[in-house]
Backbone of each chain as nested JSON, in Angstrom:
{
  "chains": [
    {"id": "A", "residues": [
      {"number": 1, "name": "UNK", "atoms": {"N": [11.421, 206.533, 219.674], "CA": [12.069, 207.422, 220.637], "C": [13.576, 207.486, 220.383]}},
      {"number": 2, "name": "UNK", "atoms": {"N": [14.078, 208.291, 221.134], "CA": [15.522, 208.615, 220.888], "C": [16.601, 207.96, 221.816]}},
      {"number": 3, "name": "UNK", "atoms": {"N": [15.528, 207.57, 222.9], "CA": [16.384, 207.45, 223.917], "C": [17.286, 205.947, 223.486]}},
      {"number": 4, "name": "UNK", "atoms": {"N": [18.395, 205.853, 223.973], "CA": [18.972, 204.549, 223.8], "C": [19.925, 204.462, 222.304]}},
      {"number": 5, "name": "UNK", "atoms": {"N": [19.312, 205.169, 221.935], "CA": [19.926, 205.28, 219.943], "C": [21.776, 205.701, 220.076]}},
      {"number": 6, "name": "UNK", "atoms": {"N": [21.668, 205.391, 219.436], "CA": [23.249, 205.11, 218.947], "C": [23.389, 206.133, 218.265]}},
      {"number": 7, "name": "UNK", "atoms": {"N": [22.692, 206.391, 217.871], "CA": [23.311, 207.542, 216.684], "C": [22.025, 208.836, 216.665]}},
      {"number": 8, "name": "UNK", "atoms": {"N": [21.883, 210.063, 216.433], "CA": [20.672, 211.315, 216.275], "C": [21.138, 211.983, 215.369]}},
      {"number": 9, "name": "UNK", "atoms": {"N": [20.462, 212.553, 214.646], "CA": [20.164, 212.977, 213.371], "C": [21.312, 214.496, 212.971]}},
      {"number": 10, "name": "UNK", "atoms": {"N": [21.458, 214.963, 214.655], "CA": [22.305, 215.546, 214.678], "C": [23.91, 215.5, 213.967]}},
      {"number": 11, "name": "UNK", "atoms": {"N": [24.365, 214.393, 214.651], "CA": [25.284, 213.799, 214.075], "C": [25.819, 213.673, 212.399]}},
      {"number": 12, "name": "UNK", "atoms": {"N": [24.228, 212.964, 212.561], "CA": [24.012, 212.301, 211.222], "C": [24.147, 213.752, 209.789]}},
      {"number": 13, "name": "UNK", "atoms": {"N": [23.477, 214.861, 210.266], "CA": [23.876, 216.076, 209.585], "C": [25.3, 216.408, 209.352]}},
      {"number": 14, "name": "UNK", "atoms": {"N": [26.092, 216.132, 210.408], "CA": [27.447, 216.572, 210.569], "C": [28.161, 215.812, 209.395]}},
      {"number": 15, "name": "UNK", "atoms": {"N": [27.688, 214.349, 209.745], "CA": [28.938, 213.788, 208.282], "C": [28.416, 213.737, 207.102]}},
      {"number": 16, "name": "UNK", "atoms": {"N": [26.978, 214.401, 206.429], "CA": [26.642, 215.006, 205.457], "C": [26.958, 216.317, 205.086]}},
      {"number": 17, "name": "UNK", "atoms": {"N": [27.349, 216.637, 206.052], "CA": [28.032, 218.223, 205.432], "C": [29.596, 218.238, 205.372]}},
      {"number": 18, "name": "UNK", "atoms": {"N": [29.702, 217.117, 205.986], "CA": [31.388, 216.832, 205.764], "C": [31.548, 215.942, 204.054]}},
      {"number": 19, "name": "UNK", "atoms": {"N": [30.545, 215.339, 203.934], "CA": [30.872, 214.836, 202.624], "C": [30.775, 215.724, 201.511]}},
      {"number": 20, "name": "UNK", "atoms": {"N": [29.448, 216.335, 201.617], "CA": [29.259, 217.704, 200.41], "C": [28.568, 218.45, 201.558]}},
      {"number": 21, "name": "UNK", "atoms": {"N": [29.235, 219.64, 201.826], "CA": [28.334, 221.053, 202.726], "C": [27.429, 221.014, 202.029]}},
      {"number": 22, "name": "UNK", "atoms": {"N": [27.142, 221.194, 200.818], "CA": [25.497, 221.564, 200.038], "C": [24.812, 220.637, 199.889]}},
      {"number": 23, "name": "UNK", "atoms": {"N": [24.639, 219.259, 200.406], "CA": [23.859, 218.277, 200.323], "C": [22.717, 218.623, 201.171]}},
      {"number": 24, "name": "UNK", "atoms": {"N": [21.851, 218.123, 200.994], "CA": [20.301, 218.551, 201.711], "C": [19.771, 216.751, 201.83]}},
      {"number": 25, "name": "UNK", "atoms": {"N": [19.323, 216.584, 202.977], "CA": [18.614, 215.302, 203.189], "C": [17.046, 215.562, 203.4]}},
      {"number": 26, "name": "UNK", "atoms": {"N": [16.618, 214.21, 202.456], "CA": [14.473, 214.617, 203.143], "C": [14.955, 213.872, 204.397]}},
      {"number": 27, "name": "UNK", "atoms": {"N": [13.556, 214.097, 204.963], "CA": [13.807, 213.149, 206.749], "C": [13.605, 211.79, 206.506]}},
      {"number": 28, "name": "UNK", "atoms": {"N": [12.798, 211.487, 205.541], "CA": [12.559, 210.018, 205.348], "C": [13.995, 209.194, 204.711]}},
      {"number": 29, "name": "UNK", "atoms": {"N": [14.781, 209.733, 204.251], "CA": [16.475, 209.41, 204.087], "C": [16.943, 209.33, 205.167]}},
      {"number": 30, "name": "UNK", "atoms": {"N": [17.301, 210.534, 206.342], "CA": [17.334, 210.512, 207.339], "C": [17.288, 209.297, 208.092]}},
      {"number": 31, "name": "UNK", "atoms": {"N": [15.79, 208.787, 207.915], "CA": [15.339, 207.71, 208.517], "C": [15.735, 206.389, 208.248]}},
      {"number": 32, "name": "UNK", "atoms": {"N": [16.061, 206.075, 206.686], "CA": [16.555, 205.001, 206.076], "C": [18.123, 204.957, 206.812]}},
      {"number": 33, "name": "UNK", "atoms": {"N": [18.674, 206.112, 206.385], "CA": [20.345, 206.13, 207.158], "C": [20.206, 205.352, 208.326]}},
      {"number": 34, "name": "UNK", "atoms": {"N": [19.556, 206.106, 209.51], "CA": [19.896, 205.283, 210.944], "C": [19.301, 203.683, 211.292]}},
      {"number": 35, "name": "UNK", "atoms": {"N": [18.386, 203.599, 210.071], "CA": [18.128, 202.459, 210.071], "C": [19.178, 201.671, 209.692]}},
      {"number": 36, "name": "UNK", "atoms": {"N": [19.904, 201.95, 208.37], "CA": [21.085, 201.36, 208.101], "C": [22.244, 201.217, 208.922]}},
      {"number": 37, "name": "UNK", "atoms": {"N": [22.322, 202.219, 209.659], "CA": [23.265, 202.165, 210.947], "C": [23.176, 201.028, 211.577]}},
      {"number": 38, "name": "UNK", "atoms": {"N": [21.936, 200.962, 211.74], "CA": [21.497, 199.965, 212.931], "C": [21.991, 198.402, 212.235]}},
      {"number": 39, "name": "UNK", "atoms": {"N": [21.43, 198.677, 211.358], "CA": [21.57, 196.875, 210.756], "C": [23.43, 196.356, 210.417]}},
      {"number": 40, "name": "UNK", "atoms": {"N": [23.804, 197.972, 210.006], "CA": [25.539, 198.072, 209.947], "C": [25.862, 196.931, 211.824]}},
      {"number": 41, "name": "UNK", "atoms": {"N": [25.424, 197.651, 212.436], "CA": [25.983, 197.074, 213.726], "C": [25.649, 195.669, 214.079]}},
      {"number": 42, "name": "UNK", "atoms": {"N": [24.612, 195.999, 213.925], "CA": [23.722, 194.255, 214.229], "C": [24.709, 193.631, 213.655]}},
      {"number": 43, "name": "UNK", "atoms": {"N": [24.445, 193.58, 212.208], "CA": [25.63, 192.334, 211.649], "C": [27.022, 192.648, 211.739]}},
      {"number": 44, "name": "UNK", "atoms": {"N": [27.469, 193.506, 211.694], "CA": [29.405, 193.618, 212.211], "C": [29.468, 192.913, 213.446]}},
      {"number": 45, "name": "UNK", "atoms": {"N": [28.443, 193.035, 215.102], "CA": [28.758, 192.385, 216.068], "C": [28.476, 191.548, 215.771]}},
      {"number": 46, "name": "UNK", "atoms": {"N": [27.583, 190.657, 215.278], "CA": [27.066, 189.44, 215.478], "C": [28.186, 188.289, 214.835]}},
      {"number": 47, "name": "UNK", "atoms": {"N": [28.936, 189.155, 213.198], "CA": [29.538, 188.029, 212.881], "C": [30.654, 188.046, 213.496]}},
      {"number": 48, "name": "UNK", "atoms": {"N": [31.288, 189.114, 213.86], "CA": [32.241, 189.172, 214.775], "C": [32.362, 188.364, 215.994]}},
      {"number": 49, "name": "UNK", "atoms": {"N": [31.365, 187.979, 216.429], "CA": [30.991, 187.447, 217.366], "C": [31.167, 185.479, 217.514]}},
      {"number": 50, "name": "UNK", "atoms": {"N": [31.15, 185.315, 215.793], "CA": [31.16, 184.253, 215.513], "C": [32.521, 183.953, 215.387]}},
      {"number": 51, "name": "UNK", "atoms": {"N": [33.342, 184.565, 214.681], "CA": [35.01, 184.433, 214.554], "C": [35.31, 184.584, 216.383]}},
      {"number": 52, "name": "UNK", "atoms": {"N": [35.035, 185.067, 217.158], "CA": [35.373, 185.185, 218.426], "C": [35.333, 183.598, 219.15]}},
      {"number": 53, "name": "UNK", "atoms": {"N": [34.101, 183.437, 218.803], "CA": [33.791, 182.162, 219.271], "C": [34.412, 181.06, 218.673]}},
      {"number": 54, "name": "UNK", "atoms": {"N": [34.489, 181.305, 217.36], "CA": [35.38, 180.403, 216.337], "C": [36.886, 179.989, 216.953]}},
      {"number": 55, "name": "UNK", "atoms": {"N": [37.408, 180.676, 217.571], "CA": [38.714, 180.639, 217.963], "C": [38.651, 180.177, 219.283]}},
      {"number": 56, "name": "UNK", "atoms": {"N": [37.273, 179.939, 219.817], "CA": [37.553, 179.502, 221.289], "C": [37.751, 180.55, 222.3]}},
      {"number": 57, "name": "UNK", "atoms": {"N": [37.137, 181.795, 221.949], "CA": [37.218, 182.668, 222.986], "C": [36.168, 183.314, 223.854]}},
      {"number": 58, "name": "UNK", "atoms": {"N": [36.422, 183.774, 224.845], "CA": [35.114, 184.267, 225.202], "C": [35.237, 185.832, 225.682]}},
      {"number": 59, "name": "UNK", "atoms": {"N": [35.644, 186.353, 224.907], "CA": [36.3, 187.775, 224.966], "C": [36.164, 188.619, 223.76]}},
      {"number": 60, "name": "UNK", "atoms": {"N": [35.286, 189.162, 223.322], "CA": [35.287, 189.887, 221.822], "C": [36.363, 190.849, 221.308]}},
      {"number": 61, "name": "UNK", "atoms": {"N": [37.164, 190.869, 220.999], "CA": [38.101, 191.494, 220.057], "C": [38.687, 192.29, 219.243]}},
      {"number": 62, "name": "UNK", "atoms": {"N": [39.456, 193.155, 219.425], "CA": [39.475, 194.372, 217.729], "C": [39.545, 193.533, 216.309]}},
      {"number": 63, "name": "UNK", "atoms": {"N": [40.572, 192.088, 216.742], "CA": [41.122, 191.575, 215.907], "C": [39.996, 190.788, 215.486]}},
      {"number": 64, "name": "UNK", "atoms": {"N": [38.777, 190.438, 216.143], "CA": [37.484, 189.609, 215.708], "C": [36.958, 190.36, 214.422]}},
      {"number": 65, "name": "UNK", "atoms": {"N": [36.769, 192.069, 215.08], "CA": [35.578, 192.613, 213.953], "C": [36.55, 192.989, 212.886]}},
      {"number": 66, "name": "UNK", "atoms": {"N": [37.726, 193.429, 212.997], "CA": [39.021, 193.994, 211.95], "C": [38.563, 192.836, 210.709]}},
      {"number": 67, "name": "UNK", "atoms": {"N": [38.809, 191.582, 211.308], "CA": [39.134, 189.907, 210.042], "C": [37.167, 190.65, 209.372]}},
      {"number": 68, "name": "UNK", "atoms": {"N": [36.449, 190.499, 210.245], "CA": [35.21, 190.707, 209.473], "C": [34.963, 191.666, 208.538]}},
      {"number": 69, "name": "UNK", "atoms": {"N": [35.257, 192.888, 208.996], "CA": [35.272, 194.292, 208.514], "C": [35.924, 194.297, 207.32]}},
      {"number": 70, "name": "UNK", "atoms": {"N": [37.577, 193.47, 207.13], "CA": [38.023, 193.317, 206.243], "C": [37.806, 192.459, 205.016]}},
      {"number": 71, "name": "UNK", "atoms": {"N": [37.534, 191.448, 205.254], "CA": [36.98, 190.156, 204.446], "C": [35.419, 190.332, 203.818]}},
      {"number": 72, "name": "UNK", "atoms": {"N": [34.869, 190.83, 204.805], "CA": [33.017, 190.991, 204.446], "C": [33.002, 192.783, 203.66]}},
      {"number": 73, "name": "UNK", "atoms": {"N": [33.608, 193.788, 204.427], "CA": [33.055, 195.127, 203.779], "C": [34.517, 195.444, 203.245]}},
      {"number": 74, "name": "UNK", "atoms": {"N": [35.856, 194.857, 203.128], "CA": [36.652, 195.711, 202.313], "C": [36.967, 196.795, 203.015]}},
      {"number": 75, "name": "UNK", "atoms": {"N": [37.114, 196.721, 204.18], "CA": [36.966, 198.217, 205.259], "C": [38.602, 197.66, 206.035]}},
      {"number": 76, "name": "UNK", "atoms": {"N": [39.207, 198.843, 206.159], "CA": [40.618, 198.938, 206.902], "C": [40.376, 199.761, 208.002]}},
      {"number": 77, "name": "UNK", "atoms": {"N": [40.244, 199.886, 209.015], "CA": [40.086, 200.973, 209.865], "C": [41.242, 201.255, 210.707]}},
      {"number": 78, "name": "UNK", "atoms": {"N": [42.362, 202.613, 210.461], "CA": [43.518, 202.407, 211.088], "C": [43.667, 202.849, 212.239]}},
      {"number": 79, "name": "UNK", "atoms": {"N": [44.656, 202.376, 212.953], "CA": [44.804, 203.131, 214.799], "C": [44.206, 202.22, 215.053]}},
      {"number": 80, "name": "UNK", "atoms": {"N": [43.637, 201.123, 215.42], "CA": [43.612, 200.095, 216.283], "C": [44.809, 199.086, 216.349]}},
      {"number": 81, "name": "UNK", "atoms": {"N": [45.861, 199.152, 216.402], "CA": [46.924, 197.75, 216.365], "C": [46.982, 197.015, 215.51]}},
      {"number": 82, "name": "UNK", "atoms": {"N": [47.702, 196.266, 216.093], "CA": [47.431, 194.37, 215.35], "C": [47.401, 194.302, 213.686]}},
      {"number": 83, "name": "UNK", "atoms": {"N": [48.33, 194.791, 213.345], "CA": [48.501, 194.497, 211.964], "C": [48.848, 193.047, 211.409]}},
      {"number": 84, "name": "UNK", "atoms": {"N": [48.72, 192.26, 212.3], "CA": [49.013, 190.867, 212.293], "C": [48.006, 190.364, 211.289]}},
      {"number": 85, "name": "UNK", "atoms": {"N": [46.913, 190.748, 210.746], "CA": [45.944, 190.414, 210.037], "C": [46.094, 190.577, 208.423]}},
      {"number": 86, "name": "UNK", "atoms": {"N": [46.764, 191.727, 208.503], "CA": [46.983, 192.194, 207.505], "C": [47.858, 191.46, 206.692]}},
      {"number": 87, "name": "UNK", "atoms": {"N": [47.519, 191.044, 205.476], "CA": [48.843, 190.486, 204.27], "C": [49.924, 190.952, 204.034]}}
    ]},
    {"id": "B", "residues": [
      {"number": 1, "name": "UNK", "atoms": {"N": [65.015, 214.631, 219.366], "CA": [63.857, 213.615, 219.812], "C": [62.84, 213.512, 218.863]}},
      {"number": 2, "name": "UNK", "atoms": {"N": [62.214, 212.334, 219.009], "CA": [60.953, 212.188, 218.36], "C": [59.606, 212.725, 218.707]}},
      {"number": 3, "name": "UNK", "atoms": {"N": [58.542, 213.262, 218.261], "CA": [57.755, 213.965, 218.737], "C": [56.671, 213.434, 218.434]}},
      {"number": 4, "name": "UNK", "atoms": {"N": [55.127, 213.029, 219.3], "CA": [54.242, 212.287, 218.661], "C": [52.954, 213.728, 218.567]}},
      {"number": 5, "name": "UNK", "atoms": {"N": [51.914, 213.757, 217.436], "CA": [51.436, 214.584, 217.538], "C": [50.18, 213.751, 217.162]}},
      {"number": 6, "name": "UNK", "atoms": {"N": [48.7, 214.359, 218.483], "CA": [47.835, 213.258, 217.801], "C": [46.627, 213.834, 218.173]}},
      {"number": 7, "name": "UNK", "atoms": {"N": [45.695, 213.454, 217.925], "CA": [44.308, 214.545, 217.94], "C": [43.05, 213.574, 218.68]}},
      {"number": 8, "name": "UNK", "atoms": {"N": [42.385, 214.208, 219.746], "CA": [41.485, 213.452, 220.073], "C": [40.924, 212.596, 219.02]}},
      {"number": 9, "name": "UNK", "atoms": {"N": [40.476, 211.689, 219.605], "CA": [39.402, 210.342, 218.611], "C": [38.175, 210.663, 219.176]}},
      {"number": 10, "name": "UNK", "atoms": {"N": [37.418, 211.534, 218.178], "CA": [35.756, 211.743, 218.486], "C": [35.56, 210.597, 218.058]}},
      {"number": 11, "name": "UNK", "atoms": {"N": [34.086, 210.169, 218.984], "CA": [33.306, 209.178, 218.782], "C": [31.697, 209.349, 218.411]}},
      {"number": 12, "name": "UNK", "atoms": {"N": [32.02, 209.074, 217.141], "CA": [30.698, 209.088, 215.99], "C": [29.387, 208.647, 216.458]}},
      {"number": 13, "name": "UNK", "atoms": {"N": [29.443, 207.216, 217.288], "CA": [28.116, 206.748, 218.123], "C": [28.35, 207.123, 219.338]}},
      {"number": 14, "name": "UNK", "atoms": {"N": [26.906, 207.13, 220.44], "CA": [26.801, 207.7, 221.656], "C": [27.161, 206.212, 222.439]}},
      {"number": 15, "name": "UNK", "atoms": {"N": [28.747, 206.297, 223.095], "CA": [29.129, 205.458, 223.584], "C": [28.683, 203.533, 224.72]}},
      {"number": 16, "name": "UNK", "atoms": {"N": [28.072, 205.233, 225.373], "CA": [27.021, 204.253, 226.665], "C": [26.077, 203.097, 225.772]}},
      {"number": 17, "name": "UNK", "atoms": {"N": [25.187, 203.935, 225.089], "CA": [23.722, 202.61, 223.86], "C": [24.609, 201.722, 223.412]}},
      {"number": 18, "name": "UNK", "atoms": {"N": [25.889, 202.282, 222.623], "CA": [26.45, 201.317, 222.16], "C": [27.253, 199.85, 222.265]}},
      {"number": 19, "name": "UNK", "atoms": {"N": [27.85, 200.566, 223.654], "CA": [28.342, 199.648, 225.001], "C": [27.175, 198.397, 225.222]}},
      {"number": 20, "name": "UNK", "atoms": {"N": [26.384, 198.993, 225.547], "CA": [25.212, 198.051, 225.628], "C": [24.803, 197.416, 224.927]}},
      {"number": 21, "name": "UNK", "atoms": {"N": [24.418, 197.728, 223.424], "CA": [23.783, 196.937, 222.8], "C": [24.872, 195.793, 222.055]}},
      {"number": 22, "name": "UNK", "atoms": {"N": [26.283, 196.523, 221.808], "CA": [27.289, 195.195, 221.716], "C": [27.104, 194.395, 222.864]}},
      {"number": 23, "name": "UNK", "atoms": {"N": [27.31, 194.501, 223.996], "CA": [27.698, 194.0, 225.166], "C": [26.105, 192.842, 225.145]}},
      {"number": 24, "name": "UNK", "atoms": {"N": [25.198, 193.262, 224.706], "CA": [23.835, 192.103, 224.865], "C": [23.891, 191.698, 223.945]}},
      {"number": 25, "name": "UNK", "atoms": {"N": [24.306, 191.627, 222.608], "CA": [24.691, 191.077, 221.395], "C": [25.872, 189.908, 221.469]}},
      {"number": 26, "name": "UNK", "atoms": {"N": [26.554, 190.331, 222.183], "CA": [27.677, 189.827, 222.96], "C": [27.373, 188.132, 223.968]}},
      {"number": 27, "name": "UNK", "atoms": {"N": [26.425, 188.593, 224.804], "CA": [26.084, 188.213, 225.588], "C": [24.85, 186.73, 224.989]}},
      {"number": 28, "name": "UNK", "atoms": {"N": [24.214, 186.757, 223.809], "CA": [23.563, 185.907, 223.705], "C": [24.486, 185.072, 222.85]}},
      {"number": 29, "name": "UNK", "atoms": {"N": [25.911, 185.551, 221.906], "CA": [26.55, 184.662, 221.515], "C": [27.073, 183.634, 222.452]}},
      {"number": 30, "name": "UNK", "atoms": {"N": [27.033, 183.889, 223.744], "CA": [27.409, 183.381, 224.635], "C": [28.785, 184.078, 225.549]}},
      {"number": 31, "name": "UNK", "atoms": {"N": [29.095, 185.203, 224.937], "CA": [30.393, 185.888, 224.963], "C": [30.198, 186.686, 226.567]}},
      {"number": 32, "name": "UNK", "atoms": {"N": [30.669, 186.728, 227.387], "CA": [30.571, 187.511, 228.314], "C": [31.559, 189.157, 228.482]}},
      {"number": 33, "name": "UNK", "atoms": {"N": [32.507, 188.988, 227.613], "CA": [33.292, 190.197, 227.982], "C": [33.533, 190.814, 226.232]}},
      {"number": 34, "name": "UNK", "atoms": {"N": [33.62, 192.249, 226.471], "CA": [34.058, 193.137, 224.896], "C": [35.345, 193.699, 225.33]}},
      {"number": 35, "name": "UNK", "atoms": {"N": [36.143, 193.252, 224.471], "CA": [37.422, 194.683, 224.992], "C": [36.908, 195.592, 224.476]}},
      {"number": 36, "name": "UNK", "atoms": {"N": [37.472, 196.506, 225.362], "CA": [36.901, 198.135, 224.988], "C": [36.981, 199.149, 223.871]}},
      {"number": 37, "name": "UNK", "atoms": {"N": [38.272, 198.753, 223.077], "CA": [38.309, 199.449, 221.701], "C": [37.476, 198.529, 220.521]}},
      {"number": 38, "name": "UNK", "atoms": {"N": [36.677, 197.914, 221.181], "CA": [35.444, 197.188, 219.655], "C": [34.913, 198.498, 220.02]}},
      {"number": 39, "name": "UNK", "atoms": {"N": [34.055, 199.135, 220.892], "CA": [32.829, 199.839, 220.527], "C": [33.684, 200.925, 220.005]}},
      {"number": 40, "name": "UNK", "atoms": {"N": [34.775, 201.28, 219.946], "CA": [35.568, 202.495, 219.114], "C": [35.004, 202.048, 217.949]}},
      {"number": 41, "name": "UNK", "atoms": {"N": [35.84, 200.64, 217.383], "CA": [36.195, 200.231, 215.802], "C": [34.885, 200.071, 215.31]}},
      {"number": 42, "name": "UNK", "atoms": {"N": [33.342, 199.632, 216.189], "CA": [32.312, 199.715, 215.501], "C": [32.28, 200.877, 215.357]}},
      {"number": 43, "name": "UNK", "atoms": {"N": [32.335, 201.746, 216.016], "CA": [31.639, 203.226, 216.002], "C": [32.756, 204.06, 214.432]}},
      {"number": 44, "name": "UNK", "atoms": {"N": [34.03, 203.989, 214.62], "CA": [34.303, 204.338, 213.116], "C": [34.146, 203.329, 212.246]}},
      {"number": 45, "name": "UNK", "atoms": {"N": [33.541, 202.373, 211.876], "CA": [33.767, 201.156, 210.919], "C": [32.114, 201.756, 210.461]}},
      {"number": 46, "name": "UNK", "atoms": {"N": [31.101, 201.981, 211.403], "CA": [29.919, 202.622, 210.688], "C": [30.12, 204.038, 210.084]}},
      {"number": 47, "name": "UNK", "atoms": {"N": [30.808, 204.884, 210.299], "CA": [30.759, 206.106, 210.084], "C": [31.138, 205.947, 209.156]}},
      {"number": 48, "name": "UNK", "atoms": {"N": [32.652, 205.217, 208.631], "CA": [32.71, 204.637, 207.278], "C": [31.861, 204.354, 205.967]}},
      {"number": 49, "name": "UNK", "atoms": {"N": [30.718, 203.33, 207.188], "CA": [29.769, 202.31, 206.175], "C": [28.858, 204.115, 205.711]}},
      {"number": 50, "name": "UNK", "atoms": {"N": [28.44, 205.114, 206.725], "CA": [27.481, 205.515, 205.939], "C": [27.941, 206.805, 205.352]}},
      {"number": 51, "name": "UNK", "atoms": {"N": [29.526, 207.55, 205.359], "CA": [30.28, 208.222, 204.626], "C": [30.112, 207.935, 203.063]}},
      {"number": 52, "name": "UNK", "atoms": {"N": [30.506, 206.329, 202.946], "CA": [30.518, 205.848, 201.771], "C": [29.158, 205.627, 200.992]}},
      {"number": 53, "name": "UNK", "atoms": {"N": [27.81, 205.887, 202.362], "CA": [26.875, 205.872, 201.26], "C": [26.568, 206.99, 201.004]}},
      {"number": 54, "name": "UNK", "atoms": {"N": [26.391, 207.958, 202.111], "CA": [25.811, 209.528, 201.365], "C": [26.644, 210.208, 200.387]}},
      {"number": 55, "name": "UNK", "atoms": {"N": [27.939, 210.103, 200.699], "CA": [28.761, 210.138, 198.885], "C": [27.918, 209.608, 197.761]}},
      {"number": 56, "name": "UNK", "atoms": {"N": [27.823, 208.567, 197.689], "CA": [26.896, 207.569, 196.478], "C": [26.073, 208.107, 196.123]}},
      {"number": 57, "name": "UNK", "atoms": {"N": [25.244, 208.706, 197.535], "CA": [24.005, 208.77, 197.187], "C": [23.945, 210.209, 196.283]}},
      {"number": 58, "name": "UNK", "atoms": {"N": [24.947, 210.882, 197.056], "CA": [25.25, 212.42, 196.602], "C": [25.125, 212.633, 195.228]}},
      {"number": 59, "name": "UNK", "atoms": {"N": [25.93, 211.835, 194.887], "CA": [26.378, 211.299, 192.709], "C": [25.519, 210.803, 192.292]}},
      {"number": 60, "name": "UNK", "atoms": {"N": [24.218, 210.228, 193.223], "CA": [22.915, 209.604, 192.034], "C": [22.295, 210.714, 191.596]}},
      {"number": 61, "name": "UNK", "atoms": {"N": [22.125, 211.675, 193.053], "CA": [20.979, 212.793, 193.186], "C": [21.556, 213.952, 191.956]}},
      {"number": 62, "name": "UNK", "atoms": {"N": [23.242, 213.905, 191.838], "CA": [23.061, 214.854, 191.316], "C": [22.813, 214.66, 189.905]}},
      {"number": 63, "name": "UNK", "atoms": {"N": [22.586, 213.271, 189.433], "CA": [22.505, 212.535, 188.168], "C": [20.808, 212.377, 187.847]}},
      {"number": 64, "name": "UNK", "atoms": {"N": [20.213, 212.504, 188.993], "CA": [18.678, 212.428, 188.545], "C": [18.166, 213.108, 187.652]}},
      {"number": 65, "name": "UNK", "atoms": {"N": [17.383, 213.288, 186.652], "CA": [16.384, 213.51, 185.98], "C": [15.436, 213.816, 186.22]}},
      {"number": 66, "name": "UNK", "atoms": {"N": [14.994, 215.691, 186.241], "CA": [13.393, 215.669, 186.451], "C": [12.992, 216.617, 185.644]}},
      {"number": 67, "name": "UNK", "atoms": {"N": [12.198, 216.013, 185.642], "CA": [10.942, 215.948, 184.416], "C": [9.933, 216.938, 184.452]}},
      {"number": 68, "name": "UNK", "atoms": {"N": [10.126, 218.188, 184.342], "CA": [9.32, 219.505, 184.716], "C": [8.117, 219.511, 183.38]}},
      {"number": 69, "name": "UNK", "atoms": {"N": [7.12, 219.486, 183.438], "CA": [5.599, 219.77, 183.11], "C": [5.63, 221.055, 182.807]}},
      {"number": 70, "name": "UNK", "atoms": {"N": [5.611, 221.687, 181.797], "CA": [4.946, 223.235, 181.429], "C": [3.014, 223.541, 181.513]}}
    ]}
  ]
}
């Protein structure tokens, strides 16, 4: 079902036509994508979750998932603050 | 003067599911509270993760090989 999902296929069209307009997806890709979504999140919160806790906090963080995001996927994501992380 | 010029921040995942399912993810680490710009930074930090794959994937497909039968 759809309900509850994070993400619909809708969407999911949108930033395929933003990458190449002429790209065409089967649905069973489709399907792999939001699956990947899903597991993207699972593990970004979860380890995030662990550096949170790591520090003694009980408050989850930009600066929790940023250290993860950065260290684990090589990912910068800008406009959130706290460049304090950064080298 | 200085002038700031800045453009809504669409949000890639449907906020509310997402709220939630960090927030119970959250919740069995033992964590009780999310500040509120994580479900932003997840929500572009995936759009990222799957930008960077349908690109990829874009450059395999157009590299495939098929093999047409007369």
């Amino acid at each position: 079902s759809t309900e509850g999902r994070v993400l619909d296929k809708r969407r999911l069209q949108e930033l395929v036509k933003e990458v190449d307009p002429l790209e065409q997806l089967d649905e069973d890709v489709e399907e792999v994508l939001l699956q990947i979504a899903d597991d993207f999140i699972e593990s970004v919160v979860s380890s995030s979750c662990l550096v949170c806790k790591h520090r003694h906090s009980n408050t989850l963080e930009v600066k929790d998932v940023q250290l993860h995001l950065e260290r684990n996927w090589n990912m910068w994501i800008p406009g959130f603050g706290s460049d304090e992380i950064k080298p | 003067g200085s002038q700031i010029r800045s453009c809504k921040d669409e949000q890639f995942l449907h906020h509310g599911p997402l709220m939630q399912r960090i927030s119970a993810m959250a919740r069995k680490h033992g964590i009780d509270d999310v500040s509120s710009n994580v479900i932003n930074l997840v929500s572009h930090a995936t759009q990222e993760r799957l930008k960077d794959l349908v690109s990829r994937l874009s450059t395999l497909a157009e590299h495939r090989v098929e093999i047409y039968k007369i």
